[in-house]
RODOBA-711563 format. One line per field, with one value per residue: z, y, x of N, C-alpha, C, O in turn; residue number from 0. Coordinates in steps of 0.001 Angstrom, whole numbers, plus 500000, padded with zeros to 6 digits. Example, Ala and Ser with C-alpha at 12.3 -4.5 7.8 and 13.67 -1.06 7.14 Angstrom:
// residues 2
n_Z	507800_507080
n_Y	494310_497750
n_X	513190_512850
ca_Z	507800_507140
ca_Y	495500_498940
ca_X	512300_513670
c_Z	507800_507870
c_Y	496700_500030
c_X	513200_512900
o_Z	508465_508039
o_Y	496681_501138
o_X	514236_513409
num	0_1
***
This chain:
// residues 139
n_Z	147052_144812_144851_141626_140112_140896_140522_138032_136836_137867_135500_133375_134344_133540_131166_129494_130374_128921_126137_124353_123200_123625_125608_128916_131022_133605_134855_134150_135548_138350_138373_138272_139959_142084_142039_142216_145361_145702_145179_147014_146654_146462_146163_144644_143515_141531_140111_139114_137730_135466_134695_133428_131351_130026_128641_127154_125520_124047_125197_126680_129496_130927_133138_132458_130321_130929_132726_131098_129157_130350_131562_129202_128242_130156_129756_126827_127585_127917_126382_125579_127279_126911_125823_122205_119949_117707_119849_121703_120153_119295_121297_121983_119922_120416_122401_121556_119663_121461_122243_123273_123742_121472_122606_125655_125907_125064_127297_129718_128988_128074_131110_132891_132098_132634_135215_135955_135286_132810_130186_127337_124108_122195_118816_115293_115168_117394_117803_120071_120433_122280_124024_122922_123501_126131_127014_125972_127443_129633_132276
n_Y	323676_325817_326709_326912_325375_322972_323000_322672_320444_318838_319293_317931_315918_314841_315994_313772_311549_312072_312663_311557_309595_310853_309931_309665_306955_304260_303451_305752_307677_307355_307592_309922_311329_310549_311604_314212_314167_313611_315734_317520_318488_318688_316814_318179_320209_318500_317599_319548_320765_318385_317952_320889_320327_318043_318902_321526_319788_318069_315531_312498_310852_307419_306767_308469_307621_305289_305303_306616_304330_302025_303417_303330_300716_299641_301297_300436_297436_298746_299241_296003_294628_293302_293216_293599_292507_294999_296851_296866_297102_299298_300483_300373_301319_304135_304462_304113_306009_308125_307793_305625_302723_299423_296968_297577_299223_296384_294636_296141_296607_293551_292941_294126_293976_291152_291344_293488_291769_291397_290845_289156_289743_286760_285705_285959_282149_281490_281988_282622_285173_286884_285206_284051_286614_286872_284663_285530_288401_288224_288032
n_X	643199_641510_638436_637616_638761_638403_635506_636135_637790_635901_633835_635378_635898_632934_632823_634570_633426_630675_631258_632511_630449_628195_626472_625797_626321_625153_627180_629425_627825_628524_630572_631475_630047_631188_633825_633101_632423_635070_636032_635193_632605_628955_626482_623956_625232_626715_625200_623225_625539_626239_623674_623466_625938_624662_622647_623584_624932_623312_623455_622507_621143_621414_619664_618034_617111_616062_613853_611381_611595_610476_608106_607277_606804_605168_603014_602069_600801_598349_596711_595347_596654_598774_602568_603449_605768_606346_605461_607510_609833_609475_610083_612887_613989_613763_615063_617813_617737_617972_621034_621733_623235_622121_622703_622152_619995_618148_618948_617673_615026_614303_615125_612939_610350_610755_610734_608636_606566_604998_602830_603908_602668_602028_603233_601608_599668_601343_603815_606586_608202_609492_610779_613944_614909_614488_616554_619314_619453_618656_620153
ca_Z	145688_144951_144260_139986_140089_141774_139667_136461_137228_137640_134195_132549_133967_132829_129413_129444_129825_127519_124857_123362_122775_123861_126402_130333_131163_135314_135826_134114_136321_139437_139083_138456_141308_143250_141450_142976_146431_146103_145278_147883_145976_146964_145036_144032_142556_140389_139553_137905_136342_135339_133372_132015_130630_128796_128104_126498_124343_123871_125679_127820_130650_131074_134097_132034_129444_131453_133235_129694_128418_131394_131156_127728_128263_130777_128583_125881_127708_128964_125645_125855_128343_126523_124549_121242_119146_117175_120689_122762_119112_118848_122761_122338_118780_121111_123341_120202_118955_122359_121817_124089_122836_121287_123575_127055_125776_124817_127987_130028_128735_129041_132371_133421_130959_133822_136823_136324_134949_131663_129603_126123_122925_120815_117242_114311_115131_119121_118064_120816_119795_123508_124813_122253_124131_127382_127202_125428_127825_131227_133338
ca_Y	323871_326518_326316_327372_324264_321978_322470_322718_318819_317772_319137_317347_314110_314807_316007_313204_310626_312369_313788_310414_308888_311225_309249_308645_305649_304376_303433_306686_308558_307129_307940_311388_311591_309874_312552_315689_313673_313558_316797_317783_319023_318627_316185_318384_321200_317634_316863_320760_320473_317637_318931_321915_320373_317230_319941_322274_318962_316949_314241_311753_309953_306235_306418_309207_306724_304107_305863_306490_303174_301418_304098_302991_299182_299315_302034_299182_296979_299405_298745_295005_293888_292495_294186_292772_292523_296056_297542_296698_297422_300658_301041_299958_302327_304923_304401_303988_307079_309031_307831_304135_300994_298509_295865_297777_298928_295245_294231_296740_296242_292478_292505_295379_293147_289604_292162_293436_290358_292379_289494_289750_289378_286059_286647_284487_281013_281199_282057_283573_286114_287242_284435_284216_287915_286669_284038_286192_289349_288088_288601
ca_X	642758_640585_636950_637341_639862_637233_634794_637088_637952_634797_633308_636296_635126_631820_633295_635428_631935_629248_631597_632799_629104_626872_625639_626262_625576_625118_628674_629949_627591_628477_632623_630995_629444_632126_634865_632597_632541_636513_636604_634508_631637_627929_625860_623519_625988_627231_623690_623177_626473_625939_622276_623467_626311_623758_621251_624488_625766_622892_623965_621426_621572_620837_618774_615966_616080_614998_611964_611090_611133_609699_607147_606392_606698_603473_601740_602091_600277_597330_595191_595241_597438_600549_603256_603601_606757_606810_605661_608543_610827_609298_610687_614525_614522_613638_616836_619045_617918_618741_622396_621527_623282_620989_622865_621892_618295_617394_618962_617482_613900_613870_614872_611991_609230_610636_610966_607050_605961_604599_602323_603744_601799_602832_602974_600943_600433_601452_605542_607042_609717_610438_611875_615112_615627_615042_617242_620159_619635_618505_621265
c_Z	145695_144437_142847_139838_140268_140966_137854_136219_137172_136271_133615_132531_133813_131257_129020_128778_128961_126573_123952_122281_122872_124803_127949_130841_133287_135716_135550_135303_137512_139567_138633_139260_142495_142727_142170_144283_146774_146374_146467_147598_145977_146227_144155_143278_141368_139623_138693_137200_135459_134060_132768_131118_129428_128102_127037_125022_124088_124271_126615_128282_130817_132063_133450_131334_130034_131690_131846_129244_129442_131218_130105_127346_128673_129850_127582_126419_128490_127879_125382_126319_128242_125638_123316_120880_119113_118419_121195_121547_119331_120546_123076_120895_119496_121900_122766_119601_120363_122879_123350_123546_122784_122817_124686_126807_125863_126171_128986_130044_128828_130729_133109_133006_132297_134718_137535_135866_134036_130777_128088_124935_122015_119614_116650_114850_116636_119054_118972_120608_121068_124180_124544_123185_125234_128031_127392_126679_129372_132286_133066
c_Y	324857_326222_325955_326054_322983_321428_322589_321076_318074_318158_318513_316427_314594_315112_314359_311497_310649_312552_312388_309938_309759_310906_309168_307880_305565_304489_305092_307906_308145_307502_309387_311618_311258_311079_313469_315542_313834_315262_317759_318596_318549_317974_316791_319663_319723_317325_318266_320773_319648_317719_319492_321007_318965_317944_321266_321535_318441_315795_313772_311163_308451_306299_307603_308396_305970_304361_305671_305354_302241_302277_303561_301813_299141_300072_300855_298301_297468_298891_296986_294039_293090_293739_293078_293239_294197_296918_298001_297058_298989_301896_301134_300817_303761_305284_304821_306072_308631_308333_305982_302999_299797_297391_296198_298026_297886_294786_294913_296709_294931_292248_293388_294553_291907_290369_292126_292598_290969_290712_290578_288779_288072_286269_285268_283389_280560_281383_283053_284376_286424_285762_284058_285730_287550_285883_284574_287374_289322_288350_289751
c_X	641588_639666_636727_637843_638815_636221_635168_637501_636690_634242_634491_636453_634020_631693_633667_634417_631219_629967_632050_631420_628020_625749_626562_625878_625749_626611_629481_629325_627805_629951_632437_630868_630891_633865_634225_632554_634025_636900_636130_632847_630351_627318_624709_623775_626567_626112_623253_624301_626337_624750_622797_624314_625302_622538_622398_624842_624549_623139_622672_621959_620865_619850_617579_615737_615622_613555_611452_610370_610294_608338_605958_606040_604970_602591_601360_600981_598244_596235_594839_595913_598690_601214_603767_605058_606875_606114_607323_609842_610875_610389_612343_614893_614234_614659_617728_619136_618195_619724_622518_622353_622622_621227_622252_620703_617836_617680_617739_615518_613819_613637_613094_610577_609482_610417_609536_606490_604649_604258_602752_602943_602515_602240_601988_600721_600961_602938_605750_608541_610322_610910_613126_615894_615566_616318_618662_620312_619006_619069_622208
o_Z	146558_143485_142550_139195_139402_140679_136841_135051_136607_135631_132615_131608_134468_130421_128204_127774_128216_125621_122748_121051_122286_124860_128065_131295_134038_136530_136495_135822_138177_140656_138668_139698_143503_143417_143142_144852_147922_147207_146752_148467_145235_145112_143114_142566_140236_138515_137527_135975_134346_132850_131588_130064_128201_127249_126162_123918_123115_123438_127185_127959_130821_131666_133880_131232_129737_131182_131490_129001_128948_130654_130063_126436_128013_129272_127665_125674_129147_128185_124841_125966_129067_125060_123508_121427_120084_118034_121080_122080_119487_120738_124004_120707_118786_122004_123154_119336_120112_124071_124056_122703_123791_123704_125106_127335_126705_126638_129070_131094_129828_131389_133851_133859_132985_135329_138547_136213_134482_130705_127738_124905_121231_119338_117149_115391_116970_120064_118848_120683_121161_125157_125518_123437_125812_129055_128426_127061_130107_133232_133929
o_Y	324723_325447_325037_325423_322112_320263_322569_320703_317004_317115_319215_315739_315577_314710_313798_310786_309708_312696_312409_309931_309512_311340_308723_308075_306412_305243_305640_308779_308756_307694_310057_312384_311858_310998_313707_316631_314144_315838_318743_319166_317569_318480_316217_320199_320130_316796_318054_320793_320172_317581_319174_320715_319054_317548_321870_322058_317870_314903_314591_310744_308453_305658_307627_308012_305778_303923_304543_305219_301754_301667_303424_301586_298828_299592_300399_298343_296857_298316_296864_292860_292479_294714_292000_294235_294800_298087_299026_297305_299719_303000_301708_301008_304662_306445_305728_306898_309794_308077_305647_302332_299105_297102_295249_297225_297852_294366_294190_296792_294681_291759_292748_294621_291682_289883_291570_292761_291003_289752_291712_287569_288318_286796_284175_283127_279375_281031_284181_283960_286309_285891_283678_285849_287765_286174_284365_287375_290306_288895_290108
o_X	640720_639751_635962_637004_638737_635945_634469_637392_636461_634108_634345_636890_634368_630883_632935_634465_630947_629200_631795_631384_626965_624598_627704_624751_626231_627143_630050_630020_626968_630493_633469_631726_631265_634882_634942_632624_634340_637600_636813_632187_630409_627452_624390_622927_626828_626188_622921_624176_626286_624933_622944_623750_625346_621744_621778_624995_625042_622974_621952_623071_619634_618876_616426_614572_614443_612522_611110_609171_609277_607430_604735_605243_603979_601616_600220_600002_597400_595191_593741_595882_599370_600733_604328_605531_607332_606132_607993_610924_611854_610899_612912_616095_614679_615053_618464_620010_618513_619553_623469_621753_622474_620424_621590_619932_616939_616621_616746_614880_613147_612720_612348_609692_608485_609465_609110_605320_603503_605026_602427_602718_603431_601162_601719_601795_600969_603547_605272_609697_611544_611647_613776_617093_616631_616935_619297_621482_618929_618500_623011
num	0_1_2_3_4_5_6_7_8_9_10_11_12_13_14_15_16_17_18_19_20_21_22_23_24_25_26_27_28_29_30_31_32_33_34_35_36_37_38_39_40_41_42_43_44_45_46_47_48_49_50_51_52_53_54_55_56_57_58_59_60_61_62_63_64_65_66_67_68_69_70_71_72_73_74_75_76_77_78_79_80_81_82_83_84_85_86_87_88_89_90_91_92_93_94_95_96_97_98_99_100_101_102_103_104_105_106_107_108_109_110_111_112_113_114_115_116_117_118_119_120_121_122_123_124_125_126_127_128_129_130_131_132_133_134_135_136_137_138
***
């Protein structure tokens, strides 16, 4: 197979991932990766294809959003040491709006909030709102 062929296959699984949602998520990027491996193609010629084409469509990748939001979880807690409610909201509308599904943000941020053991803020009164999400999105 010639080279044009090679990498004509692999943008077409990478079309094939981002172009539905807009989004690649881990598993889509890993039968990416594992498609440029078949084809024999170097991981980091799949990793610039790969860019241009989410930097061509707009499309993101699950693993920048994470840094991101993890990022923004601890920032949260830098001015008084917990993240309150409309922190950690303001962090999973952030996902949503670079093409994330609420379900894997909320997951995604609980677990990262139990992982680093992130003290969150209870609301009014001592109600704790994160533990209904931990429960729901723990595993």
């Amino acid at each position: 197979m010639k080279r044009s062929e090679e990498m004509e296959k692999l943008r077409t699984q990478i079309k094939a991932s981002g172009g539905p949602d807009r989004f690649i998520d881990e598993v889509e990027e890993k039968q990416i990766f594992d498609k440029g491996r078949e084809l024999g193609i170097k991981a980091s010629t799949v990793e610039a294809h790969l860019n241009q084409l989410c930097t061509d469509n707009k499309w993101t990748r699950e693993k920048e959003i994470i840094e991101d939001i993890n990022d923004q979880l601890i920032e949260a807690t830098k001015d008084d040491g917990a993240i309150d409610q409309k922190e950690f909201e303001h962090c999973i509308n952030y996902a949503i709006l670079l093409n994330m599904p609420r379900k894997r943000a909320m997951q995604l941020s609980v677990q990262f909030v139990m992982k680093e053991g992130l003290k969150i803020k209870k609301k009014w009164l001592g109600k704790d709102w994160f533990e209904p999400l931990k429960q729901k999105y723990a595993n």
